[in-house]
DRENKOLLO-778113 format. One line per field, with one value per atom (N, C-alpha, C, O): residue in one letter; chain; atom name; z, y, x. Coordinates in nm, 2 decimals, decimal comma, always signed. Layout:
% DRENKOLLO-778113
aa: c(A;...)
ch: c(A;...)
at: c(CA;...)
Z: c(Z;...)
Y: c(Y;...)
X: c(X;...)
END
This chain:
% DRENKOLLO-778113
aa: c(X;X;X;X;X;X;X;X;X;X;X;X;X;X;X;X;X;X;X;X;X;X;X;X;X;X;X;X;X;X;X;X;X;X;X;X;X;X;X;X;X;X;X;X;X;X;X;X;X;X;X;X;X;X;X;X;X;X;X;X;X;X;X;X;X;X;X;X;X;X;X;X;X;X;X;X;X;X;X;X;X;X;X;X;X;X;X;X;X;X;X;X;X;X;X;X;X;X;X;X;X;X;X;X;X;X;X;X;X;X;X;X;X;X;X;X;X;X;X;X;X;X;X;X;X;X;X;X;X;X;X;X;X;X;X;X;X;X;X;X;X;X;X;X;X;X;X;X;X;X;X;X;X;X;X;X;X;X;X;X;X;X;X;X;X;X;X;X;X;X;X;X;X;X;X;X;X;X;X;X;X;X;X;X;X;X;X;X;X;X;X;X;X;X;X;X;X;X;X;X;X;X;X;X;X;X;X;X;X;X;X;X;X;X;X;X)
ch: c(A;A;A;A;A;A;A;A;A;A;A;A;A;A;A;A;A;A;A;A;A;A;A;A;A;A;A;A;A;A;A;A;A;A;A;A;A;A;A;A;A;A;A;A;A;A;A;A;A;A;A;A;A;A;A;A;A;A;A;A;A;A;A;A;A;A;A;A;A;A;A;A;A;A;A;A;A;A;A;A;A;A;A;A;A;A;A;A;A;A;A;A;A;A;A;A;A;A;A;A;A;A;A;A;A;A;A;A;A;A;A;A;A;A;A;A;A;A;A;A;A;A;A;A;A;A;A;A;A;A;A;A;A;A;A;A;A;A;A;A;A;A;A;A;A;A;A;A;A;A;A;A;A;A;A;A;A;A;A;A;A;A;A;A;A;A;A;A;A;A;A;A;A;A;A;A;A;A;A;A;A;A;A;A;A;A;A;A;A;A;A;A;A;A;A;A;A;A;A;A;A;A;A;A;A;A;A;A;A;A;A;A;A;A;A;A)
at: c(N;CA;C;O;N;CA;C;O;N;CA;C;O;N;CA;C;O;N;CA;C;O;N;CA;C;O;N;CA;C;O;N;CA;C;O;N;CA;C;O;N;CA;C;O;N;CA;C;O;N;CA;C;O;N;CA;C;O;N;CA;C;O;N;CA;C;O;N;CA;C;O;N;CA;C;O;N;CA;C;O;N;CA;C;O;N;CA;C;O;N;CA;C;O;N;CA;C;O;N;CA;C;O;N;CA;C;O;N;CA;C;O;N;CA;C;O;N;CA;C;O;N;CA;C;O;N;CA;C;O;N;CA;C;O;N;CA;C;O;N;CA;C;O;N;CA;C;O;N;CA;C;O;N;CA;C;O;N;CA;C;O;N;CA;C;O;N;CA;C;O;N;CA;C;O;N;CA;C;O;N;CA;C;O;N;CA;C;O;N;CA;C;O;N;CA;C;O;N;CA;C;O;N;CA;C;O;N;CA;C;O;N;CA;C;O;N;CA;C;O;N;CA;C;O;N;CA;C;O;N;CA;C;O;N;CA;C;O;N;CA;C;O)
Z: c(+3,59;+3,47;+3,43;+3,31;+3,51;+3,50;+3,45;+3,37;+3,49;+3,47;+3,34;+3,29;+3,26;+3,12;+3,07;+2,98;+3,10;+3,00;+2,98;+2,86;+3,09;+3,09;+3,03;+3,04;+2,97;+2,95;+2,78;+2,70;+2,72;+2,57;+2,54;+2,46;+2,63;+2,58;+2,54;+2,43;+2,62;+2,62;+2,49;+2,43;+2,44;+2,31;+2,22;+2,13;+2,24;+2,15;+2,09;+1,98;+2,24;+2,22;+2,15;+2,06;+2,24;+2,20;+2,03;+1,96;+2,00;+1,82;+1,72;+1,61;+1,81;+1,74;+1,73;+1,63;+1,86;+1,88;+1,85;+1,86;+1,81;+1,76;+1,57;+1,52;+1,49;+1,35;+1,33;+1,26;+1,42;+1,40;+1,41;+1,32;+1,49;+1,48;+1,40;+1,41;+1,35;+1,23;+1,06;+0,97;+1,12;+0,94;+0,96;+0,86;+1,08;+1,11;+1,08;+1,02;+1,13;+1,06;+0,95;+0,91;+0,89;+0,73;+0,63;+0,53;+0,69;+0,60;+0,62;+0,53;+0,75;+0,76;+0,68;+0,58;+0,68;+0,60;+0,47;+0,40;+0,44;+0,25;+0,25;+0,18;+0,31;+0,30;+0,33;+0,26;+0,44;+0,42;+0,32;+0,26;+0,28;+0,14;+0,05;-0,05;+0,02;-0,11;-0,11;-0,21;+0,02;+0,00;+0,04;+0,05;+0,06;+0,02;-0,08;-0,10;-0,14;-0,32;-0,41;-0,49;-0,42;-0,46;-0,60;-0,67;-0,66;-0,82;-0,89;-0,85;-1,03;-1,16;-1,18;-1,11;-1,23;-1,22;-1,32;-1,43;-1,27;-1,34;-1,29;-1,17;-1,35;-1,28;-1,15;-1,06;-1,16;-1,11;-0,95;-0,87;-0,94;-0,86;-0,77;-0,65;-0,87;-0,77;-0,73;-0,66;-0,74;-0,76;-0,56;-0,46;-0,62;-0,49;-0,37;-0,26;-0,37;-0,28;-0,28;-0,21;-0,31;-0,26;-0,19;-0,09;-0,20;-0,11;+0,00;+0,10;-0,01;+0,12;+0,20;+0,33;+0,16;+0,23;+0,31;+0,42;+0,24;+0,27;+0,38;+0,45)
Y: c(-2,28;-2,23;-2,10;-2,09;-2,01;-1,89;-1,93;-1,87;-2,04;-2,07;-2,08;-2,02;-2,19;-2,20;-2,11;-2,09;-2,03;-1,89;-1,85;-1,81;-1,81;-1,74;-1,80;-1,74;-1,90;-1,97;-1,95;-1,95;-1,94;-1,96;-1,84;-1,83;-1,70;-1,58;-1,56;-1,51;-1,59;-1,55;-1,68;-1,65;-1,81;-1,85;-1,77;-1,77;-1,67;-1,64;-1,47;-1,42;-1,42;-1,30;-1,29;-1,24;-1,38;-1,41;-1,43;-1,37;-1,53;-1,53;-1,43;-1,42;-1,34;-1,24;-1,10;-1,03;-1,07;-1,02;-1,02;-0,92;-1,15;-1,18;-1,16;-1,10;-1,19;-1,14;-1,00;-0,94;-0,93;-0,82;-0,73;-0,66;-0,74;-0,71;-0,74;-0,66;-0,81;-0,93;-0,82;-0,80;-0,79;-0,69;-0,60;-0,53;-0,55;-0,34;-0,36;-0,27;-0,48;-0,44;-0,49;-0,49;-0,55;-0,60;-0,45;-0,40;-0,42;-0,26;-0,18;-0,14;-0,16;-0,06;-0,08;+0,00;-0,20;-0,25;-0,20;-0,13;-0,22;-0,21;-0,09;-0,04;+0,04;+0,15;+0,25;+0,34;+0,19;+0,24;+0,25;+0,35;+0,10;+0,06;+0,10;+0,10;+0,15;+0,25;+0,38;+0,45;+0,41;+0,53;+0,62;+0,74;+0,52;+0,49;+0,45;+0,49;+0,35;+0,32;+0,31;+0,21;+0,43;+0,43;+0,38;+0,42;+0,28;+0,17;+0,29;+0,41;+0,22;+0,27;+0,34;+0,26;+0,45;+0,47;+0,37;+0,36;+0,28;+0,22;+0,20;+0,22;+0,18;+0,17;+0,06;+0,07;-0,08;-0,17;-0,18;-0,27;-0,04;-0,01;+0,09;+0,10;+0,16;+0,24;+0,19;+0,27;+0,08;-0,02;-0,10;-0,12;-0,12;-0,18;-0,08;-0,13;+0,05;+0,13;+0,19;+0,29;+0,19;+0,22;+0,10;+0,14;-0,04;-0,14;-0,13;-0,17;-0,06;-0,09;+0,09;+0,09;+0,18;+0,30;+0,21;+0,24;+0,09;+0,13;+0,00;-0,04)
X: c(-0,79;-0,85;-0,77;-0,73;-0,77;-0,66;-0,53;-0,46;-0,51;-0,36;-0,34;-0,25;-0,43;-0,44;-0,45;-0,38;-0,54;-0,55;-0,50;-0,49;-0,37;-0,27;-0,18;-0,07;-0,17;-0,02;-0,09;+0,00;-0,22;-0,27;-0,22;-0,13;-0,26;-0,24;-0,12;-0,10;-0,03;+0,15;+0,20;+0,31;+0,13;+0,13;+0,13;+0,21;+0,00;-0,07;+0,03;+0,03;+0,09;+0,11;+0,27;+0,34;+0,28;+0,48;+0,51;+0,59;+0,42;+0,51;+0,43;+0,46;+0,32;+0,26;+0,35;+0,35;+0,43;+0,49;+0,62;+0,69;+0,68;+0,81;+0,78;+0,87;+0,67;+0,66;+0,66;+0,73;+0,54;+0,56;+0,71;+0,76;+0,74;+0,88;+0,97;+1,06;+0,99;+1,03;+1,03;+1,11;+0,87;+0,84;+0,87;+0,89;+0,90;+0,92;+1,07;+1,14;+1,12;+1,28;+1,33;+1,45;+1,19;+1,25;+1,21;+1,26;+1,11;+1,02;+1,14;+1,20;+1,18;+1,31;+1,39;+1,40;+1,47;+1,61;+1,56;+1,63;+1,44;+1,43;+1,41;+1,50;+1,32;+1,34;+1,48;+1,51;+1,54;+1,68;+1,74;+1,78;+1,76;+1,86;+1,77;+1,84;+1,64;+1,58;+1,64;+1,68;+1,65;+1,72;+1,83;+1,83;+1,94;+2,03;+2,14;+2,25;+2,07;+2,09;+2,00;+2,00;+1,90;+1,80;+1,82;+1,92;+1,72;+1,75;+1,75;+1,75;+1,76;+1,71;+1,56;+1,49;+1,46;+1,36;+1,31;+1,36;+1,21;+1,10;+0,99;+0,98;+0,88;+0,74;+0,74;+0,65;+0,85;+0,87;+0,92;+0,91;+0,98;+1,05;+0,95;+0,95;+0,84;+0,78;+0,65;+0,59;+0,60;+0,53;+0,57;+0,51;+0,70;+0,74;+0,76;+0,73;+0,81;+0,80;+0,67;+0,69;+0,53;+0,48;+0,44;+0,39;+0,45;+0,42;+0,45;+0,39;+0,61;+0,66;+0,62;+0,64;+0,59;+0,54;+0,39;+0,35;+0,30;+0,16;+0,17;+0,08)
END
């Protein structure tokens, strides 16, 4: 019974832990490259950087 448990959790934890990591380095990539080639000013643009600050 332990055994199963143990084999759901590490299901459960592994592709939880493979997305999350996934978004911290896609939020980075876009925050870098915001500011680094930060766009044109439009409301469009700040719309989307606060998505990616929250």
């Amino acid at each position: 019974m332990a055994d199963t448990t143990a084999k759901l959790v590490k299901a459960i934890v592994i592709p939880t832990f493979v997305g999350s990591l996934l978004s911290f380095v896609a939020s980075s990539t876009a925050l870098v490259l915001h500011m680094t080639l930060p766009p044109k000013r439009h409301f469009r643009h700040a719309l989307i950087l606060n998505l990616l600050v929250a």
